[in-house]
C-alpha positions as a Markdown table, in Angstrom:
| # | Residue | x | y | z |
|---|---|---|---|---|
| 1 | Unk | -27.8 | -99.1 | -30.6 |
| 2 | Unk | -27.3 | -102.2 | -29.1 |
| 3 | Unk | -30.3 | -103.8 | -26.6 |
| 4 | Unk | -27.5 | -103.7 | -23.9 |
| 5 | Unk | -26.4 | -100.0 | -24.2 |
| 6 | Unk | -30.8 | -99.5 | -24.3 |
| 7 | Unk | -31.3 | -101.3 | -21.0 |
| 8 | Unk | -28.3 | -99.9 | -19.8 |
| 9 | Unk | -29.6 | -96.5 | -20.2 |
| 10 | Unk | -32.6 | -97.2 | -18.6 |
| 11 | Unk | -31.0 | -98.7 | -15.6 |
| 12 | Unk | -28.5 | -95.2 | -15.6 |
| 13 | Unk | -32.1 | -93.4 | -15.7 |
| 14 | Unk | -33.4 | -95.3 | -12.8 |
| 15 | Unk | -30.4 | -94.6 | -10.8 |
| 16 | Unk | -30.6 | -90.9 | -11.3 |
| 17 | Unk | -34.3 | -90.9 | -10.4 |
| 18 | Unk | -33.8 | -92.6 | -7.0 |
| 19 | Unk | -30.5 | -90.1 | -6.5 |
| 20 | Unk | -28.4 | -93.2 | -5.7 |
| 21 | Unk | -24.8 | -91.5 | -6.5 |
| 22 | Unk | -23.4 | -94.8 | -6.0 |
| 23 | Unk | -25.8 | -96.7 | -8.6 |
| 24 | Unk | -24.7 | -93.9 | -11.0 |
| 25 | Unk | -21.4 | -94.4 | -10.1 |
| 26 | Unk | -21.8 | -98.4 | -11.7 |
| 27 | Unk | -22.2 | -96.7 | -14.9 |
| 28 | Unk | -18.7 | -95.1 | -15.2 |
| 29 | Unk | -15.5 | -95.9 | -15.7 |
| 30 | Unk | -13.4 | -95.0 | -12.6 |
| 31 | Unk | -11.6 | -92.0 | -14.7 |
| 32 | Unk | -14.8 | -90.8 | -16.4 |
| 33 | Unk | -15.7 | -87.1 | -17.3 |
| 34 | Unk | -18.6 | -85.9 | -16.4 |
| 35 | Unk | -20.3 | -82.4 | -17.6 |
| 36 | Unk | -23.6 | -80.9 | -16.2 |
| 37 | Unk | -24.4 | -77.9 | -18.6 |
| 38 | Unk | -22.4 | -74.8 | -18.5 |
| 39 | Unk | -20.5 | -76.5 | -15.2 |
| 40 | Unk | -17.0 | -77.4 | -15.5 |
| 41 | Unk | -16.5 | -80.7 | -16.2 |
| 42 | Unk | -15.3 | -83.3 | -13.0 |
| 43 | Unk | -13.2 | -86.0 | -14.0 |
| 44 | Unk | -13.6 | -89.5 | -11.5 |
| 45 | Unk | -15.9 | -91.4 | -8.9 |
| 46 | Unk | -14.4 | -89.0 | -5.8 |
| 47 | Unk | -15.3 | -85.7 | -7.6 |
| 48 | Unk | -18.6 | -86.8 | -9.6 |
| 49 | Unk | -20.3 | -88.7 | -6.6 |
| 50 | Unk | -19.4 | -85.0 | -4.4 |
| 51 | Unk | -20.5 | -83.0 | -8.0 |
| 52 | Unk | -23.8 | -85.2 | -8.0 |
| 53 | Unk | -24.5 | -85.6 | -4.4 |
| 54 | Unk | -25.1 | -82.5 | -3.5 |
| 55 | Unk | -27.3 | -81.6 | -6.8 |
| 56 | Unk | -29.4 | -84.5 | -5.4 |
| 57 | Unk | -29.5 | -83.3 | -2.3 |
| 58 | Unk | -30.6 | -79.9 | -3.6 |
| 59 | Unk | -33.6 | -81.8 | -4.7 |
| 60 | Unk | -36.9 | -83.1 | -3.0 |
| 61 | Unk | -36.7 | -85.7 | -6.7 |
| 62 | Unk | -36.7 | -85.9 | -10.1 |
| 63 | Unk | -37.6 | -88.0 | -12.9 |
| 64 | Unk | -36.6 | -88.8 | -16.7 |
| 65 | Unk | -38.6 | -89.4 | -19.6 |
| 66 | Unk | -36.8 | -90.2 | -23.2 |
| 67 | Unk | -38.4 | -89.3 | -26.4 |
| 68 | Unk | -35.2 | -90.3 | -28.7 |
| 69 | Unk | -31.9 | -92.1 | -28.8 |
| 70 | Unk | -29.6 | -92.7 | -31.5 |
| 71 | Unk | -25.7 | -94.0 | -31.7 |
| 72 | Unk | -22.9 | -93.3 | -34.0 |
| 73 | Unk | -19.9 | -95.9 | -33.1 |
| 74 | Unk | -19.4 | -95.8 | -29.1 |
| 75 | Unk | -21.1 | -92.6 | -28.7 |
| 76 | Unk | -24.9 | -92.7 | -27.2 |
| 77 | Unk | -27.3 | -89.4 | -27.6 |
| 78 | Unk | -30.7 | -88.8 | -26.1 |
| 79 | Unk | -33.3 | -86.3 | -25.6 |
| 80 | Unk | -35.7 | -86.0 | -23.2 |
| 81 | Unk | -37.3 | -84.1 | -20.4 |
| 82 | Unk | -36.2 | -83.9 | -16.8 |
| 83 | Unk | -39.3 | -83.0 | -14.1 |
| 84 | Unk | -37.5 | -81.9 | -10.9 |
| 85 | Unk | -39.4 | -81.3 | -8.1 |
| 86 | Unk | -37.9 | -78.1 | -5.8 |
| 87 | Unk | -37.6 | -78.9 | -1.7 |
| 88 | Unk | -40.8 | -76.3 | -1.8 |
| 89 | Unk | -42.9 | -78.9 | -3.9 |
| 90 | Unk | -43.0 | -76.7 | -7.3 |
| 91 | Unk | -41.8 | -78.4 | -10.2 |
| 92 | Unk | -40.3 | -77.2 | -13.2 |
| 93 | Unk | -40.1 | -80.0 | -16.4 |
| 94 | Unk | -36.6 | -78.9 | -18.2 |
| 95 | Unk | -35.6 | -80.5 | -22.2 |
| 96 | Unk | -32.0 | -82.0 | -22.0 |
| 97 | Unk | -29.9 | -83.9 | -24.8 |
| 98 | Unk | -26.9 | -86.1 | -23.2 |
| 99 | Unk | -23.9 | -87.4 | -25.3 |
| 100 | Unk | -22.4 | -90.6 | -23.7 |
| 101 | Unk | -19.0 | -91.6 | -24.7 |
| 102 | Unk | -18.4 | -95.5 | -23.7 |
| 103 | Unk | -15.5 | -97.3 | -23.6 |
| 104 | Unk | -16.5 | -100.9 | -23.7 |
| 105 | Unk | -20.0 | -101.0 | -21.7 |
| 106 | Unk | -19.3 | -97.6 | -18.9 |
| 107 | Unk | -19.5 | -94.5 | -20.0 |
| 108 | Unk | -16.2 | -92.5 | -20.3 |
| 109 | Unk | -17.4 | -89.2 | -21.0 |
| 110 | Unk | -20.9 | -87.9 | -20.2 |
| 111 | Unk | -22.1 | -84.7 | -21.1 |
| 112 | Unk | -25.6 | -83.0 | -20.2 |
| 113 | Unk | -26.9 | -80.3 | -22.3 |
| 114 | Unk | -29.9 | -78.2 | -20.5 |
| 115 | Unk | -30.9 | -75.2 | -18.7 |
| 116 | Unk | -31.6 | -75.3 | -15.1 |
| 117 | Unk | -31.7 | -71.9 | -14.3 |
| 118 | Unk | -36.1 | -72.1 | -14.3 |
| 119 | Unk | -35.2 | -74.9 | -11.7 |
| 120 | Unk | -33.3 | -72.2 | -9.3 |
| 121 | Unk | -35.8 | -69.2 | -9.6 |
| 122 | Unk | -37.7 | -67.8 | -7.3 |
């Protein structure tokens, strides 16, 4: 992995954590894919930043930690562990793996494997 994709994906992190949807946005290409678990995916700015807008706002916050990263060609995996934190103050740490498809240095395709449904209980 190169040091830019690294710090890229740290920037992408910090981005999500602050649920800026237009920060994310500068990560993507303007016809990207994106795909949040067993969601359909949403292809573009128009329908991700609506997609990912209102999961942040279904959110008092959330943050990222990564525990591994690897590449193969332009593709980008991680692992780690979301903590969300519910509107009611509970918060519920969930494991995801990513897959980031780039073309050149934005992410074409991205692709979140985890299970939210512990975040949505009652």
């Amino acid at each position: 992995m190169t040091a830019e994709r690294e710090a890229s994906l740290d920037a992408l992190f910090d981005s999500i954590d602050a649920k800026d949807v237009n920060g994310f946005l500068d990560f993507l290409t303007e016809n990207a894919s994106f795909r949040f678990g067993s969601s359909p995916a949403v292809r573009g700015h128009q329908a991700i930043a609506e997609t990912v807008g209102a999961f942040f706002d279904s959110l008092a916050g959330l943050s990222h930690r990564l525990t591994a990263m690897a590449t193969r060609g332009d593709t980008l995996f991680c692992e780690g562990e979301t903590t969300y934190t519910r509107k009611d103050g509970r918060e519920v740490v969930v494991p995801f793996a990513d897959v980031f498809e780039y073309e050149g240095d934005k992410i074409a395709e991205y692709k979140i494997y985890a299970d939210v449904s512990a975040l949505y209980a009652e």
